[in-house]
C-alpha positions as CSV (number, residue, x, y, z in Angstrom):
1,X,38.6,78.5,55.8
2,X,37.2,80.1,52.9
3,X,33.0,79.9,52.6
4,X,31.4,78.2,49.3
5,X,28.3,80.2,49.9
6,X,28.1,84.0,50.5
7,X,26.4,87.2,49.4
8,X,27.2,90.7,48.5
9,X,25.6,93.6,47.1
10,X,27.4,96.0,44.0
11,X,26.3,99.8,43.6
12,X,28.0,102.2,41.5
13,X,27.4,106.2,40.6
14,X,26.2,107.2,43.8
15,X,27.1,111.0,43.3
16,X,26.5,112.0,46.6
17,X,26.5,116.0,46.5
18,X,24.9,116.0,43.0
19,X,22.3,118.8,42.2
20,X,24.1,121.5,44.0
21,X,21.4,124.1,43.0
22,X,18.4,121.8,43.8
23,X,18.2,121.7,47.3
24,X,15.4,118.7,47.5
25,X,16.7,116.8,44.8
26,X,19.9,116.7,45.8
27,X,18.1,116.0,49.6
28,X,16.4,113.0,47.5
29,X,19.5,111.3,45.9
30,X,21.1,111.1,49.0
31,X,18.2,109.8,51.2
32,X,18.1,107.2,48.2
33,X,21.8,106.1,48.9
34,X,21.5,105.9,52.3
35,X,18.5,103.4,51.6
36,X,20.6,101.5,49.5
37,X,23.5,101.2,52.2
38,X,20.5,100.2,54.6
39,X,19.3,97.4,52.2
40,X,23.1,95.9,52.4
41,X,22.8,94.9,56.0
42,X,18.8,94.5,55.5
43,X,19.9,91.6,53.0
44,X,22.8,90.3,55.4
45,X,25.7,90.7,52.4
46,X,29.4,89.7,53.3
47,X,30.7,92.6,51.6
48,X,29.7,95.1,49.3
49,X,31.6,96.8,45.9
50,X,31.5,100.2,45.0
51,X,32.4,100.7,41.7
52,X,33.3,104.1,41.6
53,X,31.4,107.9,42.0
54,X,30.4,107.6,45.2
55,X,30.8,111.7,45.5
56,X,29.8,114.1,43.0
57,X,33.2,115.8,43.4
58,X,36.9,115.0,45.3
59,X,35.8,117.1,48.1
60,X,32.0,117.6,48.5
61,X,30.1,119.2,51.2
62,X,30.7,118.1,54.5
63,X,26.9,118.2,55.1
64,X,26.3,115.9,52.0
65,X,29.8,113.6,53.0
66,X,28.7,112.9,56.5
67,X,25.7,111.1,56.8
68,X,26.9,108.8,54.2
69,X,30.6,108.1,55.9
70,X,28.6,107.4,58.8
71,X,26.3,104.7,57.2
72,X,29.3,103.3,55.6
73,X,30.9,102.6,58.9
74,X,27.8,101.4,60.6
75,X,28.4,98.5,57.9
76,X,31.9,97.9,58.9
77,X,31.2,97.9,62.7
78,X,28.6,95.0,61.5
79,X,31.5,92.8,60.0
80,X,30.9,93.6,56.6
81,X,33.8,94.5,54.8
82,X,33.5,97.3,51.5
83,X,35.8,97.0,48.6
84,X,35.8,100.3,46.3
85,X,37.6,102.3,43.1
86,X,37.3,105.9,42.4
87,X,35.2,106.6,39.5
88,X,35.4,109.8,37.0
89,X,34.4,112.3,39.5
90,X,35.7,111.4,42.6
91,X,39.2,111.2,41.7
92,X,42.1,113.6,41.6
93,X,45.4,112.5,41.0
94,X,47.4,115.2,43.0
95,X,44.7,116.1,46.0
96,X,43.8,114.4,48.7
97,X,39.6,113.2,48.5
98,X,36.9,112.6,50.5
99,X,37.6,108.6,49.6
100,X,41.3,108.9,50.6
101,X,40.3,110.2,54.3
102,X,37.2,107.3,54.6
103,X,40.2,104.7,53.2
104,X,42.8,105.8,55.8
105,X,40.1,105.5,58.4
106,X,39.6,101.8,57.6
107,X,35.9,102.5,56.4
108,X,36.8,100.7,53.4
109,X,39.7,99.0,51.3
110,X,40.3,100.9,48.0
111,X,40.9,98.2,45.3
112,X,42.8,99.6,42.3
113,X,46.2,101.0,42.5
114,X,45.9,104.9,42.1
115,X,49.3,105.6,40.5
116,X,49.5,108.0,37.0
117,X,50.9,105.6,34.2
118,X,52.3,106.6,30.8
119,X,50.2,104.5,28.0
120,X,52.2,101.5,27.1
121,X,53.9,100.8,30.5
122,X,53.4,97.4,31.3
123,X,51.7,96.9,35.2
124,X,51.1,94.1,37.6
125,X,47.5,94.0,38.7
126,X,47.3,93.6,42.6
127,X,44.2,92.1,44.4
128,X,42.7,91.6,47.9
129,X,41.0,88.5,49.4
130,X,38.2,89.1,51.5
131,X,39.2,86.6,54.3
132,X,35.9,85.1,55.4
133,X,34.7,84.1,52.0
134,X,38.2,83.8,50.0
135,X,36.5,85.9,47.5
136,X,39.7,87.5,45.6
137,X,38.7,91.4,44.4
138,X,40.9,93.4,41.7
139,X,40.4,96.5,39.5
140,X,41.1,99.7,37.9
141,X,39.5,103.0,39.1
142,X,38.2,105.6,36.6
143,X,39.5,108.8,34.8
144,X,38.2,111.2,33.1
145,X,37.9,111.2,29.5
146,X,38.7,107.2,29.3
147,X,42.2,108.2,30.5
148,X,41.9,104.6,32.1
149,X,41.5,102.4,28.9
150,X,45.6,101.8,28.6
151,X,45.2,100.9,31.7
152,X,43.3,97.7,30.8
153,X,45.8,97.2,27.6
154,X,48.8,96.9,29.6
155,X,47.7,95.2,32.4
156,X,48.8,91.8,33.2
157,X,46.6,90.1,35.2
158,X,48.5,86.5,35.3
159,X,48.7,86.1,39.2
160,X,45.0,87.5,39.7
161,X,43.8,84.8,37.8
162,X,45.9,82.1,39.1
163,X,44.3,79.4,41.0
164,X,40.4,78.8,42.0
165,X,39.3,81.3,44.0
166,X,35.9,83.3,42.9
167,X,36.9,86.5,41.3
168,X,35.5,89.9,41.2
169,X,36.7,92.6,38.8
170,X,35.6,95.7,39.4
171,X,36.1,98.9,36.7
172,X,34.5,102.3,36.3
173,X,34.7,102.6,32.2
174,X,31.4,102.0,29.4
175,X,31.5,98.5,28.0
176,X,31.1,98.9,24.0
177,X,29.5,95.4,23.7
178,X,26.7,96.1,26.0
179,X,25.6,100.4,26.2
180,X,22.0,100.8,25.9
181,X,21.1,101.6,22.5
182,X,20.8,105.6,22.0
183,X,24.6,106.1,24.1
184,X,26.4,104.0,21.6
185,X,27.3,107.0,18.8
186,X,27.9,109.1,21.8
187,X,30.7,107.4,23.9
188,X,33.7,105.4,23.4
189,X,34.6,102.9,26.0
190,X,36.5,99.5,25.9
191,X,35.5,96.2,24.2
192,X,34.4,93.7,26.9
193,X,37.6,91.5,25.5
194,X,40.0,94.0,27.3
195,X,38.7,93.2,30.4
196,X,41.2,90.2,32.2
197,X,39.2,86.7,31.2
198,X,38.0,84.4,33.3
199,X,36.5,86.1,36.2
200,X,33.3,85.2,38.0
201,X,31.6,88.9,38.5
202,X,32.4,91.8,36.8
203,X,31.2,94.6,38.9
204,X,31.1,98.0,36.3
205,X,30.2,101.8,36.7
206,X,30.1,104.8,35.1
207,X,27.4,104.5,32.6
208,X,24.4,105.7,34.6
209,X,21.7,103.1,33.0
210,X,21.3,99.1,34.3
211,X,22.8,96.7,32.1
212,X,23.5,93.3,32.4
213,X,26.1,91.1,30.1
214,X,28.8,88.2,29.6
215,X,32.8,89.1,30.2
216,X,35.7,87.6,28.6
217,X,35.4,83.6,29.6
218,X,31.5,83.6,30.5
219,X,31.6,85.7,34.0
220,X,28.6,87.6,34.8
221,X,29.0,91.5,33.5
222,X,26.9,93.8,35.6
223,X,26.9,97.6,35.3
224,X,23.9,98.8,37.8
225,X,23.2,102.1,36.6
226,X,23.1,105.1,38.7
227,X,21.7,105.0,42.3
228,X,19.5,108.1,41.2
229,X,21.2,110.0,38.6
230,X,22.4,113.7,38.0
231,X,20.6,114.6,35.1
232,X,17.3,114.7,33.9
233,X,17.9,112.1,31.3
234,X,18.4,109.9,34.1
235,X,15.7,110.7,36.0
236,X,13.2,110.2,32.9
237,X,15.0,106.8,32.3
238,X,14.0,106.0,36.2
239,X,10.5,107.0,35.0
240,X,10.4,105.3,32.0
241,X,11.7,101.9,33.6
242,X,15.2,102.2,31.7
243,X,17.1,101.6,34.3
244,X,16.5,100.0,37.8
245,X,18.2,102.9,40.1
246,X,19.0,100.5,42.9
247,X,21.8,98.3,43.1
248,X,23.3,94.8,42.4
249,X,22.7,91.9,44.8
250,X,24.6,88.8,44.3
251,X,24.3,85.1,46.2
252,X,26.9,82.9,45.0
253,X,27.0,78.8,46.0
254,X,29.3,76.1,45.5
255,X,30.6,78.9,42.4
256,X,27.2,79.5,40.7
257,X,25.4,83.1,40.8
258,X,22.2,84.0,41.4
259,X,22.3,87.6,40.9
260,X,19.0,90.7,41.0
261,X,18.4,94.1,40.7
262,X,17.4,96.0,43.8
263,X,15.1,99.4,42.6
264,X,15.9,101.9,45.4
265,X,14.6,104.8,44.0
266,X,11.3,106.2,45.1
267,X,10.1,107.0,41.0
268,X,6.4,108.3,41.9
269,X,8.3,111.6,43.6
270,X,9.3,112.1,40.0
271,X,7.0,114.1,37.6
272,X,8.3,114.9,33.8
273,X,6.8,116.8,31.6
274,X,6.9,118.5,28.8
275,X,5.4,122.6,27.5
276,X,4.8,123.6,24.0
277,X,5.9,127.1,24.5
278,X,5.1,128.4,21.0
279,X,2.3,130.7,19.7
280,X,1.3,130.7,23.6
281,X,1.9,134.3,26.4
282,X,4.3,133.3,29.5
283,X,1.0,133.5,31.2
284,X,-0.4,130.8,29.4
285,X,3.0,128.7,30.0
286,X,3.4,128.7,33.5
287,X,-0.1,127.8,33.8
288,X,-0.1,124.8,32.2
289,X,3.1,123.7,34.4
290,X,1.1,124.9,37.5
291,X,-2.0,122.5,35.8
292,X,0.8,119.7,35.6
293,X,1.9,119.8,39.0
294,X,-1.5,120.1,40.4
295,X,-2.5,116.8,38.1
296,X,0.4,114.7,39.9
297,X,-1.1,115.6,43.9
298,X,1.9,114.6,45.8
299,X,3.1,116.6,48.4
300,X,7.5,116.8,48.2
301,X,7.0,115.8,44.5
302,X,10.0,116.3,42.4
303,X,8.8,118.1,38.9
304,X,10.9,118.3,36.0
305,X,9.1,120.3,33.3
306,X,10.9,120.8,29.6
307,X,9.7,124.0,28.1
308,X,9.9,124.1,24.3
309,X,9.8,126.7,21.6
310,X,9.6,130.4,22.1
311,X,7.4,132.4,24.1
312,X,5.2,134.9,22.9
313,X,4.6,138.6,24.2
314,X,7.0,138.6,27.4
315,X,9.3,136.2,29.2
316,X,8.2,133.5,32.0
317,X,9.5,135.7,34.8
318,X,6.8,138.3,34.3
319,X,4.4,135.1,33.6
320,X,5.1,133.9,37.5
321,X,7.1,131.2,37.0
322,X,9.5,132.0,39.7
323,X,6.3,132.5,42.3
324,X,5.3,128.9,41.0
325,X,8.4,127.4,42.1
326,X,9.0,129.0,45.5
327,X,4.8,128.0,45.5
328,X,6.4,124.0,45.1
329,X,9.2,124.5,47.5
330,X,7.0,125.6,50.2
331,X,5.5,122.0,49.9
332,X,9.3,120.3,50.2
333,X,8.9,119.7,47.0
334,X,11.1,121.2,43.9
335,X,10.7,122.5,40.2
336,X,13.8,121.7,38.2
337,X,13.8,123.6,34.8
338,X,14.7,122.3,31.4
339,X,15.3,125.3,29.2
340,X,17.5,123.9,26.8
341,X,14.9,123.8,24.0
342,X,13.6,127.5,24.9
343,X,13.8,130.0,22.3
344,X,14.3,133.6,23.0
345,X,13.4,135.2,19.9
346,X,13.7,135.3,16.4
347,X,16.3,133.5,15.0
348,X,17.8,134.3,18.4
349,X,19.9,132.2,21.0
350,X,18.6,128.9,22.8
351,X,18.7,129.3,26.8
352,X,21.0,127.4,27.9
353,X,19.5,125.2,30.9
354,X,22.9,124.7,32.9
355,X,26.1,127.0,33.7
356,X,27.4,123.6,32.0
357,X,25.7,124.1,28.8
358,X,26.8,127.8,28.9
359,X,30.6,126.3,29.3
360,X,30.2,124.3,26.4
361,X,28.5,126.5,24.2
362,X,30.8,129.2,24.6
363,X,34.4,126.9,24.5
364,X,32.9,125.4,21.5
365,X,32.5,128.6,19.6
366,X,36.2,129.8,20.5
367,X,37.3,126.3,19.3
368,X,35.7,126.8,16.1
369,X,37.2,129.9,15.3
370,X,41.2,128.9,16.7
371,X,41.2,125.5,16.3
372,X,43.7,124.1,18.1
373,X,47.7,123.7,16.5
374,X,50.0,120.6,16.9
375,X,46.5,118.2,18.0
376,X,45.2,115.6,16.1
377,X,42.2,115.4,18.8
378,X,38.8,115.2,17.8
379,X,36.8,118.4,19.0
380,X,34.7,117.0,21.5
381,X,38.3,115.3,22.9
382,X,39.6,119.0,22.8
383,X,36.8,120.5,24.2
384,X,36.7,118.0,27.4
385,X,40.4,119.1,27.6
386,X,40.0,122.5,27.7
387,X,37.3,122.4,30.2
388,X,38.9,120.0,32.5
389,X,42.2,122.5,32.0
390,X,40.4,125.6,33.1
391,X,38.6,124.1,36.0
392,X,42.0,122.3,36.6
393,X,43.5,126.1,36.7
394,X,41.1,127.5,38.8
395,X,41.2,124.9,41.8
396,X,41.6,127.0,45.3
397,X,44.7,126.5,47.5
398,X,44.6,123.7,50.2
399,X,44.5,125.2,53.3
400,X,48.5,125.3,54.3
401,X,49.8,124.6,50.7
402,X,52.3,127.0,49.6
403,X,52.5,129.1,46.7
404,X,55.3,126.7,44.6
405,X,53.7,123.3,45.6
406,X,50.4,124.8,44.3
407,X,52.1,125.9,41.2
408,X,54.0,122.5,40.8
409,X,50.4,120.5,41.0
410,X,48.6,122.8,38.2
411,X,51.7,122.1,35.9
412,X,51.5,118.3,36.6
413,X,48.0,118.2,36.3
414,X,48.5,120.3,33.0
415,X,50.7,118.3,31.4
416,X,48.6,115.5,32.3
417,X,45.4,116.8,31.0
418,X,47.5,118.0,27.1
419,X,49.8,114.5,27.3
420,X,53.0,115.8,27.5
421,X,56.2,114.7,28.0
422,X,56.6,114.8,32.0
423,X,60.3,117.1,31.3
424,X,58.4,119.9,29.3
């Protein structure tokens, strides 16, 4: 017989295996997960929705995977049942992930249908009940580069919404209505009228700051934000008290929702800063980070200095910035550079902070001189493309794929990633 009253909890953008370089951060986000996954049973939920990113990658690090697989199924041993999607990065449409082998071990239920449709091909949206609480669960996982949003067009949703059951739609995609002010002119997602109406809890992802809002037909529309973040824009907006960094806990009765943020994330480990760089020796630099960390006095602290302008004399290397950071390591703590903004001469280059930024600066320049023929894409679209089409090329073999099935998945995923006709 269904229940009238339960409770669950709602996370999203986990990115376990995030900061690859950064040892301690990277340490930090995923102590910060497994505190979240602690807080489910902590609060006693029924069930809890991941909506998408729980890894940084398809196939992270064992080391980062396992301690989080394990806390997963120490929630389903307790009865609780976990209902996810695959988000941006932690689906692949023609390998197997790290959330396809915790799905086929019955950790959890995956939720959205992972097929590869052709925009404008009409689709029957499927659904689970959870069986104790006759709560009814659909959705649609993410892609990358909004490859998702036909998705939402040419679903029909008729027998999902059918009858009087509480509904839950989860979705990994921004919500137009409701981004935070500053991400609006910077990303294009889907208007909160293509979602399917009349649902009780909309359960979001992928934007990485907490918002709250109203679907189609007056159901609750809450993205939680990231868990921690991957970025240092998100760790400043944990800092700055843009986001909550936790997750979303929900206590429904008789139909009506009571619904809070849960802050996870341990903020006074987190140090930003900024260095005027300019008209000052690397000597006189590095000290004032060293002054900055020494001002904060906590031992493991994570500092995230910005260093801006151009540095006069010689470059931070021969000013002891690397013996500074080892210094902070020492303590279990990290240093994580922002060099974005640092000048290396006259009129000369700005550092890039990230192999990332590196990729982008240098596809955007060969983009710029051969635009691309036969594309009405706009360049950012085409430069996503080509990125995702070179990492796409440069995937390993799976251990005992052959040489033609390899082939055969690189053209597929080609094709996909340029939207081709599947026969070319």
């Amino acid at each position: 017989m269904p229940r009238d009253r339960f409770r669950f909890a709602h996370l999203a953008d986990a990115h376990v295996g995030a900061w690859a370089r950064e040892a301690e951060v990277r340490a930090e986000l995923r102590t910060t997960v497994l505190r979240a996954l602690e807080i489910v049973e902590e609060k006693a939920c029924d069930f809890l929705l991941i909506s998408g990113d729980l890894f940084h990658v398809p196939v992270p690090d064992p080391a980062e995977a396992e301690p989080v697989a394990r806390a997963l199924k120490r929630l389903t041993d307790s009865g609780r049942r976990i209902y996810a999607i695959y988000g941006s990065h932690d689906y692949v449409a023609h390998r197997t992930s790290w959330l396809d082998v915790l799905a086929a071990s019955g950790v959890f239920l995956k939720v959205a249908p992972e097929e590869v449709r052709a925009e404008g091909q009409p689709w029957t949206l499927p659904y689970l009940t959870d069986g104790p609480t006759g709560a009814r669960i659909a959705g649609v996982s993410g892609r990358s580069h909004g490859y998702d949003r036909s998705h939402f067009l040419d679903m029909d949703a008729t027998e999902f919404l059918s009858g009087t059951a509480f509904r839950i739609f989860q979705f990994h995609a921004a919500i137009d209505d409701y981004l935070p002010v500053g991400l609006r002119e910077h990303i294009h997602g889907l208007r909160a009228a293509d979602l399917p109406p009349g649902c009780d809890y909309y359960a979001g992802g992928h934007i990485h700051r907490t918002y709250l809002g109203e679907g189609p037909g007056g159901g609750l529309l809450v993205n939680p934000g990231a868990v921690f973040g991957t970025s240092r824009t998100d760790i400043e907006s944990i800092v700055l008290g843009r986001t909550t960094a936790g997750l979303s806990l929900v206590e429904v009765d008789d139909g009506r929702i009571r619904q809070e943020m849960i802050p996870v994330a341990r903020a006074e480990r987190l140090h930003l800063f900024d260095v005027e760089a300019s008209h000052r020796s690397a000597a006189e630099v590095v000290r004032e980070v060293a002054e900055e960390i020494a001002k904060a006095q906590v031992h493991g602290g994570l500092y995230f200095p910005r260093i801006r302008g151009q540095v006069g004399g010689s470059d931070l290397a021969s000013g002891g910035l690397p013996e500074l950071v080892r210094e902070v390591e020492g303590r279990q703590g990290a240093v994580v550079l922002d060099l974005s903004e640092l000048e290396t001469g006259d009129d000369g280059p700005t550092v890039p902070s990230s192999e990332a930024d590196l990729e982008v600066g240098v596809l955007g320049r060969l983009l710029a001189a051969h635009p691309p023929e036969g594309t009405d894409l706009p360049a950012t679209a085409a430069l996503e493309t080509l990125r995702q089409l070179l990492r796409e090329l440069g995937l390993p073999f799976s251990e005992g794929e052959g040489k033609r099935d390899y082939e055969a998945a690189r053209v597929r995923e080609a094709i996909r990633l340029l939207s081709l006709p599947a026969d070319e």
